[in-house]
C-alpha positions in Angstrom: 94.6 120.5 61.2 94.0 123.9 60.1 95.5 124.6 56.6 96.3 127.9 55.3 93.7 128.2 52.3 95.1 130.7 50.7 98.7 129.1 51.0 97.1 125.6 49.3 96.0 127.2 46.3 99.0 129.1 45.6 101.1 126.0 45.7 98.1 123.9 43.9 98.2 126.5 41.1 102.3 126.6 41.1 102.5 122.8 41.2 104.9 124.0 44.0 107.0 120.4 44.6 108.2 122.2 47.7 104.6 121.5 49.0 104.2 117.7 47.7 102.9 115.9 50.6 101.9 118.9 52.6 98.6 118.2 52.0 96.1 117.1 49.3 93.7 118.2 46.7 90.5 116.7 46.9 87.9 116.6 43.8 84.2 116.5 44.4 83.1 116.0 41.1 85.2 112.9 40.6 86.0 111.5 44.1 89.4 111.7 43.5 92.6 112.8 45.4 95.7 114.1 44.1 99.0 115.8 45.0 99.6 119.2 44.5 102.1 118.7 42.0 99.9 116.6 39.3 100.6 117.1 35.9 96.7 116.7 35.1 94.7 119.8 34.2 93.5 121.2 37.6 89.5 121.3 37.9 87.4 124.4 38.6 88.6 125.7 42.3 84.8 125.5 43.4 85.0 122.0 42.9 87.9 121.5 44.8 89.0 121.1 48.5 92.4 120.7 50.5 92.8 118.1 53.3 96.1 117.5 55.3 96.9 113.9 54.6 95.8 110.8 52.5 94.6 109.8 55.1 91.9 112.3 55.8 91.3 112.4 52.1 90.1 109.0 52.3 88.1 109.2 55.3 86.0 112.0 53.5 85.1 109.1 50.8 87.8 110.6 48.3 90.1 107.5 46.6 93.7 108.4 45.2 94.5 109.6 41.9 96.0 106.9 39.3 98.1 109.8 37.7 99.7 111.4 40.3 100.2 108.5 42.4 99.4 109.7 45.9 101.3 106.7 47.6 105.0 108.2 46.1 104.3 111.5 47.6 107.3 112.6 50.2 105.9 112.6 53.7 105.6 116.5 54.5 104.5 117.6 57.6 103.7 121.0 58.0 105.0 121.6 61.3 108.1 121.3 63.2 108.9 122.3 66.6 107.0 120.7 69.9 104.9 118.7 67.8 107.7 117.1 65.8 106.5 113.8 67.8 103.7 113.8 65.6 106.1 113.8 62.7 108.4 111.5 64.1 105.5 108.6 65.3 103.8 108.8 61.4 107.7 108.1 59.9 107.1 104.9 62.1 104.5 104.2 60.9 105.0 104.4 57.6 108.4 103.5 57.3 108.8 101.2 59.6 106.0 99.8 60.2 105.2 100.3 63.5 101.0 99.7 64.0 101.7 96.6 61.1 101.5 92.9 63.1 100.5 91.5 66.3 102.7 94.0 68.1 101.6 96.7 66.9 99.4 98.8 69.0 99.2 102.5 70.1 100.5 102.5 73.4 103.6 101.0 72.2 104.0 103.5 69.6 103.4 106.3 72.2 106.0 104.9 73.8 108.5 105.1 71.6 108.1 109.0 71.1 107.6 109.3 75.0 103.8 110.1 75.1 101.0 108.5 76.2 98.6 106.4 73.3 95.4 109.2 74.3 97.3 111.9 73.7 99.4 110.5 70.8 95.7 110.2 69.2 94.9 113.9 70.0 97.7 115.1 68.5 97.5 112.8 65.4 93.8 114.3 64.9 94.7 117.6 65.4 97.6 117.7 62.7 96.5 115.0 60.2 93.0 115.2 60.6 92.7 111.1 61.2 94.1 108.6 63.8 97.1 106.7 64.4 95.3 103.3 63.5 93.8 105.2 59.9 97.3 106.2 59.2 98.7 103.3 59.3 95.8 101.3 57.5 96.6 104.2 54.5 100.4 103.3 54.6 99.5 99.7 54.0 97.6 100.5 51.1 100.2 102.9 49.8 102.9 100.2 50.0 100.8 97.5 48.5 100.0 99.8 45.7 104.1 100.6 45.2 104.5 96.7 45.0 102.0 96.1 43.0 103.0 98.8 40.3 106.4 98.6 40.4 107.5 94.5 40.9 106.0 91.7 40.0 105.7 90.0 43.3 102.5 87.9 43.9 99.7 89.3 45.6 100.4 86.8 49.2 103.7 88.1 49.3 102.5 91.8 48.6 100.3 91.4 51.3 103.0 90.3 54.1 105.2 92.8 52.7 102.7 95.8 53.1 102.0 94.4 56.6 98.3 92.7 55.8 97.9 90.2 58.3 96.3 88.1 55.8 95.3 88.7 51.6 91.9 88.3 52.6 91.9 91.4 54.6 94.4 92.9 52.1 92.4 92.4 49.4 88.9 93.9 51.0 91.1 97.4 52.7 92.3 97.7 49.0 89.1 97.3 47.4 87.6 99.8 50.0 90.2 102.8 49.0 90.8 101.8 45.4 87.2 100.7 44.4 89.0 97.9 42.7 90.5 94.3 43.5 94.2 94.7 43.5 94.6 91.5 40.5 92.5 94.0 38.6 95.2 97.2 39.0 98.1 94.6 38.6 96.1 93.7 35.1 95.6 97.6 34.2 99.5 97.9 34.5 100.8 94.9 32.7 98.0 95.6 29.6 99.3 99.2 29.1 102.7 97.6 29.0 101.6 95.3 26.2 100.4 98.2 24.6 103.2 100.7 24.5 105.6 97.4 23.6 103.2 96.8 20.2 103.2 100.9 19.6 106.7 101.0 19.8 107.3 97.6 17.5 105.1 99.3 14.7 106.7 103.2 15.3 110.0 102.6 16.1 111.8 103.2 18.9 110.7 106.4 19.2 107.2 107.0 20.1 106.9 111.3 20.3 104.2 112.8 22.1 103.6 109.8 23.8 101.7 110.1 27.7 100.8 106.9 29.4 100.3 106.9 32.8 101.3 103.3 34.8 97.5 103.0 35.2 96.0 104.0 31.6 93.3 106.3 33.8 94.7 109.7 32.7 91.2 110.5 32.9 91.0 109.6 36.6 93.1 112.2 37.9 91.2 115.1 36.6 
């Protein structure tokens, strides 16, 4: 997909939430990617490119901020018109599901938005710069990172849920994208918990100034 440069930037440097999932901003220095709305310090713009989905982020070696939380970003698709198919085949993807399991394949998903599975691919690589298989192996990850920072489900069941076929494969995709085990974010979260529990019980209730992210890697967005 060919973004408008000059467009990213503006809404980079605006932290324009009207742009939140449009596309990403990618850090070389760090290897990290982030939406355009993080509240981190943005880096040095020569340091710094735009890709137009997670997905391609990731593909280009980049692994997703801790801070801004790349998985919560609203999907976003920057156009409408004769290609809403491609926007209306990732919303199945991602929201329902539809590459997860046995039956998921991309012929069948073609199908469904009245294409063929070639040409579903073209378009898919044209406007988010990766496949239909690579976007649904990044909604996986996204949904097992939800779960896994916001319940308390065990791992197995996260796994199912975020349409794994099994925790072994599960746990090696989320290694891959989040250079770290999955039991080991889980751990992250609950000991910054702890943390801001003992604060508070020696502050008070009231803890001003306060700014810890769910991860404790404020650092890792920058």
């Amino acid at each position: 997909m060919s973004l408008d440069i000059t467009l990213c930037e503006a809404a980079w440097m605006a932290r324009d939430p009207a742009y939140d999932g449009a596309f990403f901003v990618c850090v070389r220095t760090t290897g990290i990617y982030c939406r355009c709305v993080c509240p981190v310090k943005p880096p040095l713009r020569r340091n710094v490119e735009f890709l137009p989905s997670a997905t391609a982020a990731e593909l280009a070696g980049y692994r997703p901020c801790l801070r801004c939380r790349p998985e919560t970003a609203p999907f976003c698709p920057a156009w409408k018109g004769t290609l809403a198919i491609v926007e209306k085949a990732a919303r199945l993807i991602k929201d329902e599901g539809a590459l997860d399991g046995d039956g998921g394949n991309v012929e069948a998903l073609a199908a469904r938005v009245g294409v063929g599975g070639r040409h579903l691919t073209r378009l898919f690589r044209r406007h988010l710069g990766a496949s239909p298989i690579e976007v649904a192996k990044t909604a996986r990850v996204q949904r097992a990172k939800r779960l896994i920072t916001d319940t308390d489900l065990p791992m197995t069941d996260i796994a199912l849920q975020a349409g794994f076929g099994s925790l072994r494969r599960f746990n090696a995709v989320f290694r891959e994208v989040y250079k770290r085990p999955p039991g080991e974010m889980r751990r992250g979260r609950q000991g910054n918990l702890n943390a801001v529990r003992q604060l508070g019980a020696h502050r008070g209730p009231a803890i001003d100034g306060l700014a810890v992210d769910d991860e404790g890697a404020v650092a890792d967005g920058v």
